[in-house]
C-alpha positions in Angstrom: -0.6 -9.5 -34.8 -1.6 -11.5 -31.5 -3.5 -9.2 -29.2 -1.6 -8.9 -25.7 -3.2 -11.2 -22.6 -2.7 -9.2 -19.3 -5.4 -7.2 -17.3 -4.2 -4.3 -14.9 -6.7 -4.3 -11.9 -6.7 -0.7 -9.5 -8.4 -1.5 -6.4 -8.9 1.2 -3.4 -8.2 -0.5 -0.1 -10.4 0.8 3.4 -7.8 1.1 6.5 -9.2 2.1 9.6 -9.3 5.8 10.9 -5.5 5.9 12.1 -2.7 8.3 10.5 -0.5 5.0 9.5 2.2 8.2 8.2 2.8 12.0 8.2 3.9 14.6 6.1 6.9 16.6 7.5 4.7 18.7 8.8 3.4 16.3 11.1 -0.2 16.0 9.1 -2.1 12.7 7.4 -1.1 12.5 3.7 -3.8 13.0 2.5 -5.1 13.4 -1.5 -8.5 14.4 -3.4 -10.4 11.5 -4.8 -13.9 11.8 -6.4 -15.1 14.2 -4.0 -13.6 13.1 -1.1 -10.6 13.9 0.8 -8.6 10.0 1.3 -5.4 9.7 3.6 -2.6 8.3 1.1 -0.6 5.6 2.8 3.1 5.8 1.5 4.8 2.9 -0.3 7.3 2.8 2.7 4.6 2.0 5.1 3.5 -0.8 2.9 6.7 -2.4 3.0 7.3 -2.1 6.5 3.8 -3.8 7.3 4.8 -6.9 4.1 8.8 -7.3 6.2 7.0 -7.3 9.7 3.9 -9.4 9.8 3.2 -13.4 10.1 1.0 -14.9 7.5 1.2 -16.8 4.5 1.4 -14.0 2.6 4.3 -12.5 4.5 8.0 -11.8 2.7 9.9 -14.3 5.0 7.2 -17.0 3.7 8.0 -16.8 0.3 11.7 -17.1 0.2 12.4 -13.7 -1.1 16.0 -13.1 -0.1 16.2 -9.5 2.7 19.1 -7.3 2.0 
C-alpha cells in the first residue's frame, strides 16, 4: 500500500493591534491559545482583504472567475 505524499502546515499569523472584526456585541473576537488570549480574525475578513488588494497574489491576478 503506497504511503500518502501531502503535508498539512498550521501557521499563526501576527496582525497588528487593530480589531480587523467584532462580535455582535461590538467586542474583538477573541479566543484562548496557549496561555494567551489572541483576537480571531473571521474567514469573511480574509476574503474581503484577498477580493480588495493589488499584488500578485491578489484574486483578480489569478484569473479566478468573481460571482
Amino acid at each position: 500500500m503506497p504511503t500518502p505524499r501531502f503535508i498539512q502546515i498550521h501557521t499563526l499569523h501576527t496582525y497588528p493591534a487593530a480589531l480587523l472584526n467584532r462580535d455582535d456585541a461590538g467586542l474583538a473576537k477573541r479566543l484562548p491559545l496557549g496561555n494567551a488570549v489572541r483576537t480571531r480574525i473571521s474567514s469573511q475578513c480574509l476574503k474581503r482583504h484577498w477580493r480588495m488588494v493589488e499584488d500578485q497574489f491578489a484574486l483578480s491576478c489569478l484569473d479566478v472567475p468573481m460571482a
